[in-house]
C-alpha positions in Angstrom: -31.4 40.0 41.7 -34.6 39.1 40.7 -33.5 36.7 38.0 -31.1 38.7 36.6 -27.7 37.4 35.8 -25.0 38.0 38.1 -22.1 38.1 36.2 -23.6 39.9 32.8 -25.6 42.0 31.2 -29.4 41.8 31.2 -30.4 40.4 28.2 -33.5 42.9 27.6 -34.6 45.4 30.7 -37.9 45.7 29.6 -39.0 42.0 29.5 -37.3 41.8 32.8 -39.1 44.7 34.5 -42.4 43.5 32.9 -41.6 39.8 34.4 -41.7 41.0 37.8 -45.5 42.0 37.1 -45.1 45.7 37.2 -46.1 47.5 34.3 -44.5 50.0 32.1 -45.7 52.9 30.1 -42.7 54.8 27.6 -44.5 57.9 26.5 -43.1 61.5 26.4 -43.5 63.8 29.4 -42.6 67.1 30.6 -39.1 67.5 30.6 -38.7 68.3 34.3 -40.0 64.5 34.7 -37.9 61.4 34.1 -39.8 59.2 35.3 -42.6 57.4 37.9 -44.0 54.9 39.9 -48.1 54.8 40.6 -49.0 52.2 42.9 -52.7 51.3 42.3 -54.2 48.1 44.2 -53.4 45.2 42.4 -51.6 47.4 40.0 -47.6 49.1 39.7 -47.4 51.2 36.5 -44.1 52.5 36.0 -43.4 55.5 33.7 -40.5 56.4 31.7 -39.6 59.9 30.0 -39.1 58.4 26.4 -37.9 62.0 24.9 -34.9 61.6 27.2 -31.3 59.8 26.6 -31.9 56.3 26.5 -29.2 56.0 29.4 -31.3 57.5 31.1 -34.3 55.8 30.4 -32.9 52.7 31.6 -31.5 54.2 35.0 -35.1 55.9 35.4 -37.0 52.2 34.7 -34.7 50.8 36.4 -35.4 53.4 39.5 -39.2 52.7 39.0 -38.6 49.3 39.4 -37.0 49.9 42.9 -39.6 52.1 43.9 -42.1 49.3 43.5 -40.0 46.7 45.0 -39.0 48.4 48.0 -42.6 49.5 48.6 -42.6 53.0 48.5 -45.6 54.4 48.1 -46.3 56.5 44.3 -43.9 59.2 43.5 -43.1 60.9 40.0 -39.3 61.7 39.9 -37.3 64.5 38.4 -34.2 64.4 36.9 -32.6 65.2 40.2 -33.9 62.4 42.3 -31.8 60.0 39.9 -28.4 61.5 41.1 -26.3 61.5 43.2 -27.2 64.8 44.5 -30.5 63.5 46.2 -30.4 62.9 49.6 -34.1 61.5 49.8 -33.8 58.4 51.7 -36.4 56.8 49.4 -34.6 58.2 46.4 -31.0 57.0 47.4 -32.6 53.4 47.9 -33.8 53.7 44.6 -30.5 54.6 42.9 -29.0 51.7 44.8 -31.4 49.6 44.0 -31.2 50.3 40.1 -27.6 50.4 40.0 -27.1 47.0 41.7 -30.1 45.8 39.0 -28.3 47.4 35.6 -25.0 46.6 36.8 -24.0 44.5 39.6 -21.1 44.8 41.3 -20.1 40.9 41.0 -20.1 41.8 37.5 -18.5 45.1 37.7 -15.5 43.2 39.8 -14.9 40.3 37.3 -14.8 42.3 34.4 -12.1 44.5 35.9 -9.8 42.0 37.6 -6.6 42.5 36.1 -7.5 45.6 34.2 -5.6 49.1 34.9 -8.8 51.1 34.6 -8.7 53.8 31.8 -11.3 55.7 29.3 -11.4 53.2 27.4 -12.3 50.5 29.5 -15.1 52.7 31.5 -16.5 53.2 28.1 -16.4 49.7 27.4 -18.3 48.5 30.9 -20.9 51.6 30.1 -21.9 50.4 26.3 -22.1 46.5 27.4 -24.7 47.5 30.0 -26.3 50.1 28.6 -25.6 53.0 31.0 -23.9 56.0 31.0 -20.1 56.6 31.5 -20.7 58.9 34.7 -22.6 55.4 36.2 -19.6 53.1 35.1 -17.1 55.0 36.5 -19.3 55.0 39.4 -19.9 51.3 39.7 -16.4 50.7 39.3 -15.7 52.5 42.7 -18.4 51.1 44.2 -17.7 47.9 43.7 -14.3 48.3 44.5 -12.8 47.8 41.2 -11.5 51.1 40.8 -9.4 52.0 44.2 -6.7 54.6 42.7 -8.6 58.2 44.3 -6.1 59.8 41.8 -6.8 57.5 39.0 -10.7 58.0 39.8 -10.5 62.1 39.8 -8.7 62.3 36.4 -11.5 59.9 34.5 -13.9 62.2 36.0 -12.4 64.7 34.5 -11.9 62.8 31.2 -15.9 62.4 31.2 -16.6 65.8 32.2 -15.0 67.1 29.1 -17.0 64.5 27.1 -13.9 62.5 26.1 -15.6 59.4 26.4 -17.7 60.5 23.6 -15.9 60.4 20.5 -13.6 57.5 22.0 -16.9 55.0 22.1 -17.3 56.4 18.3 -13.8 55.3 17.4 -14.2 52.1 19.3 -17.2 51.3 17.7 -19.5 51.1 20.4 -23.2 51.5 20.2 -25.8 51.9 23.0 -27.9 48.5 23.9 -30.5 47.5 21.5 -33.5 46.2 23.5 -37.1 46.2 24.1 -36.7 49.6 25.6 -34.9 51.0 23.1 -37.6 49.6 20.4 -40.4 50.9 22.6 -38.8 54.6 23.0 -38.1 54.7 19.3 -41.9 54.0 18.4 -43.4 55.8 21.5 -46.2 55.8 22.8 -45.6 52.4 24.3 -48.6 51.3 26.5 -48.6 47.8 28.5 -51.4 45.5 27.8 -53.5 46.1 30.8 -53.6 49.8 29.1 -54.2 49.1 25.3 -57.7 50.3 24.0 -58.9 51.7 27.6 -59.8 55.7 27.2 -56.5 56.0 30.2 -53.9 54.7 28.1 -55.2 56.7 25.2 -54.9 60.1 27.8 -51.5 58.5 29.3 -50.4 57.7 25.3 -51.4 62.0 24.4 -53.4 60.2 22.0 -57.0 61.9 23.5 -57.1 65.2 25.7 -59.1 64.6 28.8 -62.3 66.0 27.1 -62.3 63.8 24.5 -61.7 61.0 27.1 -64.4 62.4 29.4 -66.8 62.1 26.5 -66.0 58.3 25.9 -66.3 57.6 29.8 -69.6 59.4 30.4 -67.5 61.6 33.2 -67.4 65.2 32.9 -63.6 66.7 32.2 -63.5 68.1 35.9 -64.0 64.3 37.1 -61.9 63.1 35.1 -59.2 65.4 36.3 -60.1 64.7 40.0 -59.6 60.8 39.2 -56.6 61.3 37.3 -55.5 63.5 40.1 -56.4 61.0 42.9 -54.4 58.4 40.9 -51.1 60.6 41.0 -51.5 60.5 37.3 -52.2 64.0 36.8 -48.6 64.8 36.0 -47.9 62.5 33.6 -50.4 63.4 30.8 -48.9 65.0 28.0 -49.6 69.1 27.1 -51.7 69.4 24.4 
């Protein structure tokens, strides 16, 4: 999909959102959004709630990406709309889309053939791609690797008590060091079409819309209306 490998994990999610020629902004929002996609003329920005999990993160870029892909038009997505639980038919295309993206099921099957799923090996699947062990247990059913109903009710169970926490601790296991990861631990993370410009400096919390207004020659109230107009007016940070 898109480049991506097949049969592994991607080597670094940013660089291979950012290769498809959409943009992406990691900067800290409200916490009742993940994420968003603004489609702009020329122009996909895709924003990520860097104050959240960085599981999450990567579902919600991932997400964004779909959005964009699938042509939907600009939306800004809550926490829900990345479940399971949403039954927005946009929304559940998205989910697909980003699930078949961070892990596809080719992958997913060829990793488990042979394997008697357990714990361990969901938390395995979930730290070599980066995503959560909810979405590798998940995957694995999905992609058929995981047919045992029984089997597939007791690790939710497991993971709903949180033992897959300290077992990826005892195991060693880390979470994926990438671009994303690097931009959420030095957020505010602009894209280059937004470095220096008075909207990435809003976008970034780094100026309040007054301060930007003054720099632009607009007023604060036209500024908002733009910002507003843009679907962007949700995703600049409280001062």
């Amino acid at each position: 999909m898109l480049g991506a490998p097949a049969d592994a994990p991607l080597p670094d999610l940013l660089e291979a959102v950012e290769a498809t020629g959409a943009q992406v902004l990691v900067v800290a929002l409200d916490a009742d959004v993940a994420g968003a996609c603004i489609e702009r003329p020329g122009l996909a920005l895709l924003f990520v709630n860097g104050a959240q999990a960085l599981v999450r993160q990567r579902f919600t870029l991932a997400h964004e990406l779909g959005h964009h892909r699938l042509g939907h038009a600009s939306v800004v997505d809550r926490p829900v709309d990345l479940t399971a639980a949403v039954r927005d038919p946009a929304e559940v295309a998205a989910n697909a889309f980003a699930a078949e993206f961070l892990v596809p099921a080719e992958a997913v099957r060829r990793w488990a053939a042979g394997r008697t799923v357990g714990l361990d090996d969901v938390v395995r699947l979930a730290a070599a791609y980066g995503v959560s062990a909810r979405m590798a247990r998940i995957r694995l059913e999905t992609a058929g690797a995981l047919p045992d109903r029984e089997r597939t009710r007791r690790l939710d169970a497991e993971i709903e008590e949180g033992l897959h926490l300290p077992l990826a601790a005892a195991l060693g296991l880390s979470g994926v060091a990438d671009g994303l990861a690097a931009a959420a631990a030095a957020m505010p993370r602009l894209p280059a079409a937004l470095r220096g410009s008075a909207l990435g400096a809003v976008l970034a919390g780094e100026l309040t819309i007054e301060q930007a207004a003054g720099r632009s020659g607009r007023t604060p109230p036209e500024l908002r209306r733009a910002l507003r107009a843009a679907g962007l007016d949700r995703l600049v940070p409280a001062r």
